[in-house]
N, C-alpha and C positions, 0 to 999 in steps of 0.2 A: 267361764263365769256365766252365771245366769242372773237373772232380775227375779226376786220372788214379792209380790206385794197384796199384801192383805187388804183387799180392794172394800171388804164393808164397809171401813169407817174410812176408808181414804179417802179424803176432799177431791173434787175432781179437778180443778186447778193443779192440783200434785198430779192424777193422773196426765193430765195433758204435757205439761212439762216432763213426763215419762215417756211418754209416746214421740216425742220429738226427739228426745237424749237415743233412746234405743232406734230412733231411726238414722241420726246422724252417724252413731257408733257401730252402727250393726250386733247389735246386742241381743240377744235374747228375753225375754219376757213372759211371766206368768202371771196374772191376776187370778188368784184365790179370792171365791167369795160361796157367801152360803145362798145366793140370788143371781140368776142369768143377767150378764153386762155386755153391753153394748161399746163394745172395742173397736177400734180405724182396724180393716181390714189389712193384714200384714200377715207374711209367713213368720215375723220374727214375736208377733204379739199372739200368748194363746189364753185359753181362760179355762179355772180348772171349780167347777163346782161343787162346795161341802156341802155336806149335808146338812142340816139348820139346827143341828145340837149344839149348844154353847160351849165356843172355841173349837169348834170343828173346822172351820177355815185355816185357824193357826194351828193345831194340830197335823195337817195337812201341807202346810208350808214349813212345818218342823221333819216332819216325815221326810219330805222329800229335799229338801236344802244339802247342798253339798258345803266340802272346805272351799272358800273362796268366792260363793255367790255373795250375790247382798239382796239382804231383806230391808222392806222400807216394810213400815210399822208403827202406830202409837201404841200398842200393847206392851208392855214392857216385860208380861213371863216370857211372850212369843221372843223379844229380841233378845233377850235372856238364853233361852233354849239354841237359837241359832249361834248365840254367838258360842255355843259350850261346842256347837258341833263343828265348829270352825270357820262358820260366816261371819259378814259385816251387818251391822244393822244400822239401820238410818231411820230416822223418825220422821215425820211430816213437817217437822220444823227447820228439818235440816243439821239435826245434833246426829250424831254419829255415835254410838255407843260405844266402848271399852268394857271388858271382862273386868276391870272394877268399876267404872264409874256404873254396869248396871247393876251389882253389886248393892251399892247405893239407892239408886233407886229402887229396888225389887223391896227394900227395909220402907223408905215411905211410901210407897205404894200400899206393902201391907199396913201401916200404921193408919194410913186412910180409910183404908178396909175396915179396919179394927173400929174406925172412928164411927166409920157408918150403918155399922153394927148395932154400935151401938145409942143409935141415934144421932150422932150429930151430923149436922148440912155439911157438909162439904163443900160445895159448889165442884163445878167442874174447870176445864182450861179452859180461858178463853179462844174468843174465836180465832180461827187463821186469818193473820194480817197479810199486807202486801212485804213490810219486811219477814215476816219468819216464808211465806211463798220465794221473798229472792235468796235468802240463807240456803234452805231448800235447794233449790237451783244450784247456787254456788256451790255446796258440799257435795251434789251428785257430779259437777261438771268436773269437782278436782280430784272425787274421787276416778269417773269414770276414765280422766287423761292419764292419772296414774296408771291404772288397770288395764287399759287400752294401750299404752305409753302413743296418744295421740295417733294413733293408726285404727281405721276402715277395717274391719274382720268381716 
């Protein structure tokens, strides 16, 4: 299993709580971004540069995702895409996605598209709090004891 994380819009708070999980688990990890990042020095942490065309990051973390990685992400085609190719997705909040709950989501997302189209505000999410940062936490540390079944690789 590998870690794939679409590092542009990922809060760095999430990153840091990433860089601890993959070093306690011995995990693997890729930060995708369309900008050079500044990552803790690790063989287990690498960083893969798109190009700066829109969704080139996640195009790039779709490409290359296998069955069984997990993708952290607020893009919701991207968790979309990986989940069809047999990945986990995990959002910055710490929701975990399902092959239908994005399903769901991918209909209001477009419908907000549609919204914003056509002019009306939207507004965006709010910001990241201290609880969606500990959910966060929690759903990677249950996901990754599962995944790991609590064992050092």
């Amino acid at each position: 299993m590998h870690i794939w994380v679409d590092a542009d819009a990922c809060p760095k708070v999430i990153k840091d709580i990433l860089y601890r999980a993959v070093k306690r688990v011995q995990a693997s990890m890729t930060l995708v971004a369309n900008q050079p990042l500044r990552v803790p020095s690790s063989p287990l942490i690498d960083t893969l540069l798109a190009n700066d065309s829109l969704d080139a990051a996640d195009n790039e973390i779709v490409e290359s995702v296998k069955p069984g990685d997990l993708v952290i992400t607020a893009d919701i085609p991207c968790a979309a895409n990986a989940i069809e190719k047999g990945a986990f997705a995990l959002d910055p909040r710490g929701t975990f996605h399902t092959k239908d709950s994005i399903r769901e989501r991918l209909s209001i997302r477009n419908f907000m598209e549609e919204l914003r189209r056509g002019g009306v505000e939207t507004g965006g999410p709010p910001p990241l709090g201290k609880n969606d940062r500990q959910e966060f936490a929690n759903s990677l540390d249950r996901f990754l004891a599962k995944h790991f079944n609590g064992k050092k690789r």
